[in-house]
TORMARRO-733839 format. One record per residue (C-alpha): x, y, z; residue number from 1. Coordinates in Angstrom, 1 decimal. Layout:
N
<<X,Y,Z>,NUM>;
...
***
This chain:
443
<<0.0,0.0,0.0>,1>;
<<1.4,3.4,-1.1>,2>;
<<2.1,5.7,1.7>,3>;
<<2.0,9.4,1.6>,4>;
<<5.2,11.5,2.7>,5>;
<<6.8,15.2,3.4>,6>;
<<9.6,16.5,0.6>,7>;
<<11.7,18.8,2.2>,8>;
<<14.3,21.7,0.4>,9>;
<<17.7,21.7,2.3>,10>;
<<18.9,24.7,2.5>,11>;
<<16.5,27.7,3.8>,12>;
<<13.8,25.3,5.3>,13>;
<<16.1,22.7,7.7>,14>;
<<19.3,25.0,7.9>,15>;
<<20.6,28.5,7.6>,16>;
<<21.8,29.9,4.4>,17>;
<<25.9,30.8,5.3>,18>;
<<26.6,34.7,4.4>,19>;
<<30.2,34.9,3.2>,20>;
<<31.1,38.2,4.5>,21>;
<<33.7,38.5,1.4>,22>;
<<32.0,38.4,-1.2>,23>;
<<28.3,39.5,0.2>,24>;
<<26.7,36.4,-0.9>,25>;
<<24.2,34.1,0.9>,26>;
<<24.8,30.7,-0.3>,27>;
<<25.3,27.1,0.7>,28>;
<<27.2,26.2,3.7>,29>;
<<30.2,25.0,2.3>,30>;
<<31.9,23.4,5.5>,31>;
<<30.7,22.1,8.3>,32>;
<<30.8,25.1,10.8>,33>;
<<28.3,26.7,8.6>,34>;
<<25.5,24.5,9.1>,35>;
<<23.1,25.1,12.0>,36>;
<<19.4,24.0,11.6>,37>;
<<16.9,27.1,11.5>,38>;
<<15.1,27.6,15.0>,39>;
<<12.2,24.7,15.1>,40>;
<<13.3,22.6,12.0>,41>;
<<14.1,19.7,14.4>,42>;
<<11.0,19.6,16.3>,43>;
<<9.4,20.0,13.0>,44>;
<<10.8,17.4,11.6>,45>;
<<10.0,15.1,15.1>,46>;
<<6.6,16.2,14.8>,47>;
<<6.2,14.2,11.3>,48>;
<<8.2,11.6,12.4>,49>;
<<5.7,11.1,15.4>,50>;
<<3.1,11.3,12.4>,51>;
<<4.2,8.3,10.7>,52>;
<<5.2,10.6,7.8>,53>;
<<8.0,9.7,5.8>,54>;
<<10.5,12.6,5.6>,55>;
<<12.9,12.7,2.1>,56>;
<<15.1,15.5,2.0>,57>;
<<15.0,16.5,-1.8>,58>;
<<17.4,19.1,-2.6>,59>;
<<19.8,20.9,-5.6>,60>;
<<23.4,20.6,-3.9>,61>;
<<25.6,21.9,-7.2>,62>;
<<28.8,23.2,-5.1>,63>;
<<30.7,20.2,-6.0>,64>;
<<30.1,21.0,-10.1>,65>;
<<31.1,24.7,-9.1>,66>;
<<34.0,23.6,-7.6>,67>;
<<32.8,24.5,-4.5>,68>;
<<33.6,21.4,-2.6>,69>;
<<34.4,18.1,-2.4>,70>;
<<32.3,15.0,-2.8>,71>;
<<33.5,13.9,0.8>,72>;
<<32.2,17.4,2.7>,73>;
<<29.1,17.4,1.2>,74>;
<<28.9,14.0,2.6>,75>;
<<30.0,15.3,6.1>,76>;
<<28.1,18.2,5.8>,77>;
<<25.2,15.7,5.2>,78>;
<<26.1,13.5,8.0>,79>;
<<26.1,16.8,10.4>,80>;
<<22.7,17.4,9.8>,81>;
<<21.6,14.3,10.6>,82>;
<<23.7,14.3,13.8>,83>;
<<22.1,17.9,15.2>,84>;
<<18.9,16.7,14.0>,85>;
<<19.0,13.5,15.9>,86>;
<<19.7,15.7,19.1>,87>;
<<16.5,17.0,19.1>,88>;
<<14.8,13.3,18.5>,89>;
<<14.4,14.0,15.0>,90>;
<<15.4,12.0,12.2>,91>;
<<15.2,11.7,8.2>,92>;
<<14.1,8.8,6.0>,93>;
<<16.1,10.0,3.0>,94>;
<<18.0,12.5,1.8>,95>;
<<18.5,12.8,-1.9>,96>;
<<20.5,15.5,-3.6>,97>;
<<20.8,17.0,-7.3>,98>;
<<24.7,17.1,-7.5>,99>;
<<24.7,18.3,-11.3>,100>;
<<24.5,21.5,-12.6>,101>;
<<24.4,22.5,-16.7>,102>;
<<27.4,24.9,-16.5>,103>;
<<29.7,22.6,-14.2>,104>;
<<33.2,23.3,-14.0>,105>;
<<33.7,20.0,-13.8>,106>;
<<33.0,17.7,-16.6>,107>;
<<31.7,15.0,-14.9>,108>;
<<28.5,16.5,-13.1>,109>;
<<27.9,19.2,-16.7>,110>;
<<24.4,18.1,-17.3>,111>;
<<20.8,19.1,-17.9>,112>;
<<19.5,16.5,-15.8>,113>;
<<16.0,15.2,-14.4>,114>;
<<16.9,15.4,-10.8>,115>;
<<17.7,19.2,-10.7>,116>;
<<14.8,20.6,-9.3>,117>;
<<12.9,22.3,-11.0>,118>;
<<11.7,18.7,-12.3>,119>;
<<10.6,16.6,-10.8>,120>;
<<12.8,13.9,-11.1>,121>;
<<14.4,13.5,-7.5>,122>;
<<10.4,13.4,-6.0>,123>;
<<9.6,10.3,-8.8>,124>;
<<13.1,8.7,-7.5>,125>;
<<12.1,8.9,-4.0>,126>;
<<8.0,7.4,-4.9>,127>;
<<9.0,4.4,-7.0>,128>;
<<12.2,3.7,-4.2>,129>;
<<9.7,3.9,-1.7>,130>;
<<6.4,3.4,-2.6>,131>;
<<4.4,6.9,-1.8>,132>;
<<1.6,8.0,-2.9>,133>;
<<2.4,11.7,-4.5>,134>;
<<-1.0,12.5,-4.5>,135>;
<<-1.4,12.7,-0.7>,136>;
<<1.8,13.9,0.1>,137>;
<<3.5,17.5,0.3>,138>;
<<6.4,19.3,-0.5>,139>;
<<8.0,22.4,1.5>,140>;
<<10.5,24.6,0.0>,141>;
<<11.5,28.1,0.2>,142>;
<<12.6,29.2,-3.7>,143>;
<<10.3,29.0,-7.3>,144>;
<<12.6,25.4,-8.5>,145>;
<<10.9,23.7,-5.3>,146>;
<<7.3,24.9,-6.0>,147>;
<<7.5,23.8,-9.6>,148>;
<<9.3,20.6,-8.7>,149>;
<<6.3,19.7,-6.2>,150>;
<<3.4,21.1,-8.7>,151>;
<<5.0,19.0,-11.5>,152>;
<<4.9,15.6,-9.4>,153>;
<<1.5,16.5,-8.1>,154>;
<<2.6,16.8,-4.5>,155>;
<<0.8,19.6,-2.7>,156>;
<<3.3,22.6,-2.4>,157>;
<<4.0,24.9,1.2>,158>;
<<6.0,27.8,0.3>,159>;
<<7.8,29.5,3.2>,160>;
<<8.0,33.0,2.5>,161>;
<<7.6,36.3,4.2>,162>;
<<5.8,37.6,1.0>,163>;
<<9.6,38.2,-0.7>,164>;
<<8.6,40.7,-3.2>,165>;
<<12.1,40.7,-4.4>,166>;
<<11.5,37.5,-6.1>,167>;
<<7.8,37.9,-6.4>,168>;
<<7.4,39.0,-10.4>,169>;
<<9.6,35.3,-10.7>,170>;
<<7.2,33.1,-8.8>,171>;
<<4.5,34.9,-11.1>,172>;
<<6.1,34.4,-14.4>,173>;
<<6.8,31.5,-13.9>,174>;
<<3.3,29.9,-12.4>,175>;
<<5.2,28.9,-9.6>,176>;
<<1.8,29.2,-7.2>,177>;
<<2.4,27.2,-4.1>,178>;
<<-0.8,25.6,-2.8>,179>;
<<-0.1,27.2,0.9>,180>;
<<2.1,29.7,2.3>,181>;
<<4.2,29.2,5.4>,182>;
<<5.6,31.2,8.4>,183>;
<<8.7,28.5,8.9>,184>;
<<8.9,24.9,8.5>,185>;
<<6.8,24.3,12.1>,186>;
<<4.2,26.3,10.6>,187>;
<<4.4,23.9,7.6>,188>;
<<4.1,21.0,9.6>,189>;
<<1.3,22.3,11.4>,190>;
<<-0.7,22.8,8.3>,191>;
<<0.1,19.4,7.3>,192>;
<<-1.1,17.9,10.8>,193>;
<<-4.5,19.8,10.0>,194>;
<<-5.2,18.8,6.6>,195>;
<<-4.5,14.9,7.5>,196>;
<<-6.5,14.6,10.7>,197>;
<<-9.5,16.7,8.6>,198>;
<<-8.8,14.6,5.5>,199>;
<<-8.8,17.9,3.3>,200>;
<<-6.0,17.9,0.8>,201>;
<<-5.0,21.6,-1.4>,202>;
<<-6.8,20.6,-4.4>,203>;
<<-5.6,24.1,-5.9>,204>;
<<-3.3,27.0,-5.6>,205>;
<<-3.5,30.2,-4.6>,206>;
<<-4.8,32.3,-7.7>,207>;
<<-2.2,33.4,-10.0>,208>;
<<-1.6,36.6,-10.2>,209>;
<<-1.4,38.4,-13.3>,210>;
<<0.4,41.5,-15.4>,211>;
<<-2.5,44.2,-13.9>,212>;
<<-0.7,46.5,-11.0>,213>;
<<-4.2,46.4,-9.5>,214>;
<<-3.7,42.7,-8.5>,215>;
<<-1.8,41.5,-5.4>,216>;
<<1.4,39.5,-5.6>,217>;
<<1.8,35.8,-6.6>,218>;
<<2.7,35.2,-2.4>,219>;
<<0.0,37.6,-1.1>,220>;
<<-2.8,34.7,-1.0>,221>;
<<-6.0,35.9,-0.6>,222>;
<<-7.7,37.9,2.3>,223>;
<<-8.9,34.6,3.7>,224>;
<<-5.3,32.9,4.1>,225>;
<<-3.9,35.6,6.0>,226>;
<<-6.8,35.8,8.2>,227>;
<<-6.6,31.8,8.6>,228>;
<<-2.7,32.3,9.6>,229>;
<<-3.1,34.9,12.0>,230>;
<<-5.6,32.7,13.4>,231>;
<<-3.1,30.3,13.5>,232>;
<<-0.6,32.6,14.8>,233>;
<<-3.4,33.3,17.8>,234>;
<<-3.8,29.3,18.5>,235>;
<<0.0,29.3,19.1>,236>;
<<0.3,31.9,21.4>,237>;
<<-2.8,31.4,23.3>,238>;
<<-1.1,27.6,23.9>,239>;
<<2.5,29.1,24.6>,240>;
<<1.6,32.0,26.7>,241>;
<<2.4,31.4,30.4>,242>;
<<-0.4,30.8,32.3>,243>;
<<1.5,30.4,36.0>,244>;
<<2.9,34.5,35.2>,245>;
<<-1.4,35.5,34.6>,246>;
<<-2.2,33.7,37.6>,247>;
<<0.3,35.3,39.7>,248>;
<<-0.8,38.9,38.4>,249>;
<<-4.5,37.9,39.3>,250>;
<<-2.9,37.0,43.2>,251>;
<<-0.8,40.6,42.8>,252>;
<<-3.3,42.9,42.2>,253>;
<<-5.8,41.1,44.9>,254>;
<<-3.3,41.4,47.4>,255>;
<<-3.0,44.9,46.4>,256>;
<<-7.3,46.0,46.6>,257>;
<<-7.2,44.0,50.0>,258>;
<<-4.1,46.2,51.6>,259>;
<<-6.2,49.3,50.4>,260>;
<<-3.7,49.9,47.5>,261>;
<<-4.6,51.7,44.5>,262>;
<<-3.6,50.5,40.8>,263>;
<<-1.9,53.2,38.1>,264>;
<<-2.4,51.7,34.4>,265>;
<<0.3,52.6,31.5>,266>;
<<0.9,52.5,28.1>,267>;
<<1.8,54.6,24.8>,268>;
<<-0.4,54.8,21.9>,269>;
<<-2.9,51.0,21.8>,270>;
<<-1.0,50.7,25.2>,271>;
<<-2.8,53.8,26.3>,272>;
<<-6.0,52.6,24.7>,273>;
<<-5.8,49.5,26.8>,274>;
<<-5.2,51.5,30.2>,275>;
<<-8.0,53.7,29.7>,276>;
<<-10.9,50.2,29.2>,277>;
<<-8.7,48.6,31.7>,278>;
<<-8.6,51.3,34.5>,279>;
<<-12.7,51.6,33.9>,280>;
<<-12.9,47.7,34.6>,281>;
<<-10.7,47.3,36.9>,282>;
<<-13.4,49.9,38.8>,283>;
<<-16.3,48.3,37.8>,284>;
<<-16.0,44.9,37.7>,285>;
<<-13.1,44.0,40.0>,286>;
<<-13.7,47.0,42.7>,287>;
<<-10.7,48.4,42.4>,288>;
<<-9.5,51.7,42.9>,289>;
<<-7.9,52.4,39.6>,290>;
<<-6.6,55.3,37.3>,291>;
<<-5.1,56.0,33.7>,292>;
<<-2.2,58.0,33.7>,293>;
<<-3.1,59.4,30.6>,294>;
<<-6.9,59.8,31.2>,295>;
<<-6.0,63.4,32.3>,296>;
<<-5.5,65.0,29.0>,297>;
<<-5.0,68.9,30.2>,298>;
<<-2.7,67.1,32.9>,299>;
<<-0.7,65.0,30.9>,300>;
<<-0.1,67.3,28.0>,301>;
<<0.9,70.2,30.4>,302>;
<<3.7,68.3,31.8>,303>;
<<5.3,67.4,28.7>,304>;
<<5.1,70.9,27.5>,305>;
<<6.4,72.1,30.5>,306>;
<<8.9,68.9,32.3>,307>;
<<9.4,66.9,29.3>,308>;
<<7.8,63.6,28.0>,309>;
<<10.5,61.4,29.2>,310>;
<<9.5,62.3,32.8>,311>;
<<5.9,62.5,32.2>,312>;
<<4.3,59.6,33.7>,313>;
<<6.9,60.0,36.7>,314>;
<<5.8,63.1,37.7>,315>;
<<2.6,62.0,37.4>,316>;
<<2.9,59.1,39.6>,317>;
<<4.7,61.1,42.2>,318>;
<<1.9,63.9,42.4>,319>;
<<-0.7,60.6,42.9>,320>;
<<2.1,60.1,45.8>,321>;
<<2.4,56.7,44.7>,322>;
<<3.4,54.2,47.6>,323>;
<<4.5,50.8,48.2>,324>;
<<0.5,49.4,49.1>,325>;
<<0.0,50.6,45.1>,326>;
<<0.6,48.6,42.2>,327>;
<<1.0,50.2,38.5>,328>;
<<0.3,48.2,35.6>,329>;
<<1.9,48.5,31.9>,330>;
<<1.1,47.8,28.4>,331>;
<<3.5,47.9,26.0>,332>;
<<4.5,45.9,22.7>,333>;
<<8.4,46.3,23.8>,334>;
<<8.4,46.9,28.0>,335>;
<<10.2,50.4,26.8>,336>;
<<14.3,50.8,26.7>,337>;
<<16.0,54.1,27.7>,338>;
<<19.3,52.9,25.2>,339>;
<<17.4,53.0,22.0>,340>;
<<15.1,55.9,23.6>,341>;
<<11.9,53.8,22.8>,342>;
<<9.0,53.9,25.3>,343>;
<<11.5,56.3,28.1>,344>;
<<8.6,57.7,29.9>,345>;
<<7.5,54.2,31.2>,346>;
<<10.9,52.7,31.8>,347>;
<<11.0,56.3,34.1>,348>;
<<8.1,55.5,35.7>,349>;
<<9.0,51.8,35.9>,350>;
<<12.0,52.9,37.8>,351>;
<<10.2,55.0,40.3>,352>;
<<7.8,52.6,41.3>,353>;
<<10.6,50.6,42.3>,354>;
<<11.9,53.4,43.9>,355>;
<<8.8,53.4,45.5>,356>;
<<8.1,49.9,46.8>,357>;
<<5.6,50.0,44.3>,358>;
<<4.0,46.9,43.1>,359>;
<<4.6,46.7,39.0>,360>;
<<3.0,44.2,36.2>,361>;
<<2.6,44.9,33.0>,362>;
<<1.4,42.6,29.3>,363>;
<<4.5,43.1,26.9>,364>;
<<5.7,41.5,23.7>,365>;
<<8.7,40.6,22.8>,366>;
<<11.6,40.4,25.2>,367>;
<<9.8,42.3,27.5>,368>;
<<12.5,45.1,27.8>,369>;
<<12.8,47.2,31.1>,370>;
<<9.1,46.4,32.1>,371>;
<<10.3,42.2,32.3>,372>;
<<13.5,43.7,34.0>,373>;
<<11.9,45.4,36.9>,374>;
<<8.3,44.1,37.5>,375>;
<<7.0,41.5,40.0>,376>;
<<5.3,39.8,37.1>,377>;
<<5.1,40.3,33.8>,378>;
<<3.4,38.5,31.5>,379>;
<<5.2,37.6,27.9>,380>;
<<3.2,37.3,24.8>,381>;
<<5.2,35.1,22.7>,382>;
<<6.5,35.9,19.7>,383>;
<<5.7,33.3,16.5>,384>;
<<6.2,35.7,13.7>,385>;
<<8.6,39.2,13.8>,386>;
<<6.3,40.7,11.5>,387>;
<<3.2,40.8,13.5>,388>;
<<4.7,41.3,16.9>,389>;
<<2.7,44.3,17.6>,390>;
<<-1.1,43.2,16.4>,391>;
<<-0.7,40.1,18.1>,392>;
<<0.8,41.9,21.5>,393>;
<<-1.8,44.3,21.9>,394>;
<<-4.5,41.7,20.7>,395>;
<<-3.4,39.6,23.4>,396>;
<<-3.2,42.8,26.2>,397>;
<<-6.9,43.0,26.0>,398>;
<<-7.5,39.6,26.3>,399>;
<<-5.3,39.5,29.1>,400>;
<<-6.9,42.0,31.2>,401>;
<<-10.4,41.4,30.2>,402>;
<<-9.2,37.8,31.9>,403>;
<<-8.2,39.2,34.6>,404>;
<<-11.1,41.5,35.5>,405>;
<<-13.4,38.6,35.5>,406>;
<<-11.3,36.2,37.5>,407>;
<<-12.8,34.7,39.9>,408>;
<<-10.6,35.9,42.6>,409>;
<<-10.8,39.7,41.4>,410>;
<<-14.3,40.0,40.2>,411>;
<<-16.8,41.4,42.7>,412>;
<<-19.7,42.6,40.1>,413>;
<<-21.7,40.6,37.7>,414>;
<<-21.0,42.2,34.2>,415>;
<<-23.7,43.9,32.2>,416>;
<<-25.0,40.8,29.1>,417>;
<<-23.8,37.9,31.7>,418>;
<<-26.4,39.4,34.3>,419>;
<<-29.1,40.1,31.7>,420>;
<<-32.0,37.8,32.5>,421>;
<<-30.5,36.3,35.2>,422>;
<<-32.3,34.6,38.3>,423>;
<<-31.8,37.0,41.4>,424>;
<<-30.6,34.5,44.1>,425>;
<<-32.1,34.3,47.0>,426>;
<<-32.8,37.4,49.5>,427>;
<<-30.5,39.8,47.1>,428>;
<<-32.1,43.1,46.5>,429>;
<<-33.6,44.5,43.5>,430>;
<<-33.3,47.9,42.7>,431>;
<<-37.0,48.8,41.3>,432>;
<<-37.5,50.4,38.1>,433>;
<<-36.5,54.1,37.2>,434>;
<<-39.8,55.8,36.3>,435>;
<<-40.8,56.1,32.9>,436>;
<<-41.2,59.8,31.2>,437>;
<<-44.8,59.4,31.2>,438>;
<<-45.0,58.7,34.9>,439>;
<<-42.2,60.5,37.0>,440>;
<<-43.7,63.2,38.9>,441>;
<<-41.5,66.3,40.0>,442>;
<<-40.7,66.4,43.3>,443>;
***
């Protein structure tokens, strides 16, 4: 019975391209301290493996008709992959590499061949050898030769691409359409997880795009698979983000409403947005006494006309006389960093709550920056892709708080829909109706 596999590029989806500092290029490695796997490719790779998926490693590797190297490192080279691969648990079921190239410089590997990708032959090697079925399996690769490789054997392509517009007019000329476009090779894998356990296969493309400006780009997609990947992207964090570090901000800031304290909420532009819902809320819903720092506009704009906007928030805080029972609370898509003079007015304030014996928390992205440095608890949002770190950091500060208003251990109010048509337990009051216009009398 034919199985169904994975076809995986080399260079660009299991390992790092090597820059030779030289010449400026960004080729091959070409010994064997230039090959490091690419974050996640091994657990990628162990993910398919725990699949039952045959993995083949399909790949162009022309360096030794270049002259680039010998026969023997590309076999080492080989053989170190499969070492820091089997590290992580992972392993590979084949490799097979292309080692011809039509303008050799050496004789013996000058040839326009059927195994140089972009045919297909080094896919119809590795099906008849092994008995897959091409139909149901898939092939991931980062360049056009790999996408026309898989499209010509009838495998279902994943491109992984950050929309490369440099190369983008090639993909289209060439009707080198990947069925699916990937983050990184995890992503890929993931992708490939869902389509087998729903028993959906690609059965076609991405639309082509054409000569009309008016058209997006060959690696755009559509609207609906960018929406479906920053779903994705959403899934991920929401199962990476640390729970214990929410959990111990819900303990923080009851610790702080039961001492008396009050709670100052921070943040720059969406991170100021958030403060504002959040310090209403926190009020509200979890009964505690809580202010925006940039709710005061008159305020807040008078002291950085007059002290400076690096201080701002500070000087704020200090005229709330801000005191070690309070607790202030930031949102920020970097946590703020005085160096690179991003974000200074919170990192000031950050640093004179701790001053202050303050309490501090704060929602951040990325490293975290000076917020992760110097707060009790700070809560990470993990980063899966660097070019939507800050949609998917302040996505998640909202659902963050709005958590953490409602927990259990902070709420104290019902919320306004989850109380609508409610039963009024037992002996609670009920506040009677206002008075209509047609029967309120003046009093």
């Amino acid at each position: 019975m034919k199985t169904s596999a994975v076809f995986l590029d080399r260079d660009g989806v299991i390992n790092r391209y090597a820059y030779n500092a030289e010449l400026g290029t960004v080729d091959t490695p070409t010994n064997l301290s230039e090959f490091q796997l690419l974050p996640g490719a091994a657990e990628a790779i162990a993910t398919l493996n725990r699949l039952d998926l045959p993995v083949v490693v399909v790949s162009n590797q022309p360096g030794i008709a270049k002259g680039k190297m010998s026969p023997k490192l590309l076999d080492a080279i080989n053989e170190e992959m499969r070492t820091q691969l089997a590290r992580a648990g992972a392993r590979l079921d084949a490799v097979l590499y292309c080692r011809h190239h039509p303008d050799a410089v050496v004789a013996g590997y000058r040839a326009d061949c059927e195994c140089r990708k972009p045919k297909p032959g080094l896919l119809l090697r590795a099906a008849l050898e092994r008995n897959l079925d091409l139909g149901q399996s898939f092939f991931v690769g980062d360049d056009v030769s790999d996408v026309l490789a898989g499209r010509a054997a009838g495998v279902t392509t994943i491109l992984l691409s950050q929309h490369r517009c440099t190369v983008c007019e090639e993909f289209s000329s060439r009707g080198a359409v990947p069925h699916l476009l990937a983050r990184d090779l995890g992503d890929a894998v993931n992708a490939i997880a869902e389509m087998r356990a729903t028993g959906k296969q690609m059965l076609a493309p991405f639309p082509a795009a054409t000569s009309r400006p008016s058209v997006a780009c060959v690696l755009s997609g559509s609207e609906s698979s960018y929406t479906a990947r920053y779903l994705r992207e959403a899934a991920e964090i929401t199962a990476k983000i640390d729970v214990g570090q929410i959990e111990r901000s819900a303990t923080l800031l009851r610790s702080v409403r039961d001492r008396g304290g009050r709670l100052f909420l921070l943040g720059v532009g969406g991170g100021a947005g958030h403060a504002s819902h959040a310090a209403c809320d926190f009020r509200k819903i979890a009964s505690l006494e809580a202010y925006c720092v940039t709710d005061n506009v008159s305020e807040l704009t008078a002291r950085v006309n007059d002290e400076g906007w690096d201080t701002s928030y500070r000087n704020w805080l200090r005229a709330s006389r801000l005191g070690p029972l309070d607790m202030i609370f930031v949102f920020s898509v970097g946590g703020g960093d005085v160096e690179k003079n991003i974000s200074a007015n919170l990192v000031r304030a950050l640093q004179y709550a701790r001053e202050r014996g303050a309490a501090i928390a704060g929602v951040v992205g990325r490293d975290g920056g000076a917020t992760a440095q110097l707060a009790d608890v700070c809560v990470l949002v993990p980063v899966v892709n660097a070019e939507s770190v800050t949609p998917h950091t302040e996505s998640f500060q909202a659902l963050v708080w709005h958590l953490l208003v409602s927990h259990p251990m902070l709420k104290s109010a019902e919320m306004k829909w989850e109380s609508v048509g409610a039963t009024a337990p037992p002996g609670a009051a009920v506040s009677p109706p206002l008075p209509s216009a047609a029967t309120a009398t003046a009093h």
